[in-house]
N, C-alpha and C positions, 0 to 999 in steps of 0.2 A: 849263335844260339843265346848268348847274356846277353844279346842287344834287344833280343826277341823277347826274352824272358822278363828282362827291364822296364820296356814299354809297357808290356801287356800289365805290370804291378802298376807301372805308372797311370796306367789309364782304368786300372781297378778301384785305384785310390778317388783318382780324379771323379768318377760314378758315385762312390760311398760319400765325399764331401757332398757333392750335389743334391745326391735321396737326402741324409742329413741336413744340408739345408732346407729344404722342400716342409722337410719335415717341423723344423723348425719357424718355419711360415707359418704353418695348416697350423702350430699352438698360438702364434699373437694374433691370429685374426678372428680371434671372439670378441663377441657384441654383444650387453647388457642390455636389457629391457627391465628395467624398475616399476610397480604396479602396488602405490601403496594404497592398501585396503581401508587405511585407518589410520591416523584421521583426518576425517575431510578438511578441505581448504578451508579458511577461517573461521574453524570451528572453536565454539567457545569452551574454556573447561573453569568450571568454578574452582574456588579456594577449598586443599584438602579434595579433591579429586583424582584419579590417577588419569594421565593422560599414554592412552594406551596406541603403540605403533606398532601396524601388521604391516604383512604384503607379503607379495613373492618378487625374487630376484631371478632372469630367466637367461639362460648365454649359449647364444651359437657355438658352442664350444665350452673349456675350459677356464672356470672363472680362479681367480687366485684373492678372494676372501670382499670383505666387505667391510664398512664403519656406518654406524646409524649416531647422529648426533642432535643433543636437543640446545638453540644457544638461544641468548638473547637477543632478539635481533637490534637492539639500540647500542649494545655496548660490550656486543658479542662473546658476554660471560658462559661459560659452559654449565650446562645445567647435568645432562649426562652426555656419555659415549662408552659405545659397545662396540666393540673391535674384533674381527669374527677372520679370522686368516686361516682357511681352508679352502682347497683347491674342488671346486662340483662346475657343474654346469646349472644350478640353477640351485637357489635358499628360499627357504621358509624365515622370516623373520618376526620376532613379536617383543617388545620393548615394553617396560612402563616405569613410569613416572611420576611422584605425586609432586602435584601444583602447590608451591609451599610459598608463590613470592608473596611479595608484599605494598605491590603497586601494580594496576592491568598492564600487562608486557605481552608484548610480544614474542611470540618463539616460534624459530626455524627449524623444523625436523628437516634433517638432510640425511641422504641416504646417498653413500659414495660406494662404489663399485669399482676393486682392481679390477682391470678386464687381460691384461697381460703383464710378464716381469718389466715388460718396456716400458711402464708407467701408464699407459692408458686407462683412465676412468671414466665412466657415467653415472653422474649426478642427477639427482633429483629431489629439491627441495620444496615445501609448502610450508606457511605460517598460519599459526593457531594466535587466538587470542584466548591468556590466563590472567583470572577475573583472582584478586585479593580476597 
């Protein structure tokens, strides 16, 4: 009867690690769809301008937060970064910036996407040109 009783916990447990597992698949296997609205690809933004970043961030699942960043692209200074760590299935994003350089540069809006705790991201970057 404790041998019966043994297995049957033994193979109760063996079930719960499993669903558990299972379950823990079905959260890393969300996917990121980035759709920035704003701004267009090598769109100019004059001196004293704000250079404004929208879009939506969309996931098959659970997303675990997001970083929108504006650099240099010549010598990859950071101009801003907004750092957003919450866990949805899909953001609203809206950014701005005023154009303060002081030579036409270029800048990389990058939009980076955790997609699970396991490190996976989706990126998606486009360059502006800012006019002195």
């Amino acid at each position: 009867m404790k041998t019966t009783i043994l297995i049957a916990l033994i193979l109760g447990a063996g079930l719960a690690l499993i669903s558990c597992k299972k379950d823990k698949e079905d959260e890393t296997n969300a996917t990121a769809s980035i759709n920035i609205t704003e701004p267009g690809l090598n769109d100019t933004i004059a001196a004293g301008e704000e250079l404004h970043v929208e879009g939506v961030i969309s996931g098959t699942g659970e997303l675990h937060g997001y970083v929108i960043t504006l650099r240099n692209a010549a010598d990859q200074a950071v101009f801003l970064t907004a750092d957003y760590d919450s866990h949805a299935t899909s953001y609203n994003f809206h950014e701005h910036w005023v154009n303060t350089v002081t030579d036409t540069t270029i800048v990389t809006v990058k939009v980076d996407v955790t997609e699970d705790h396991d490190g996976n991201h989706e990126v998606k970057e486009l360059n502006v040109v800012c006019l002195p």
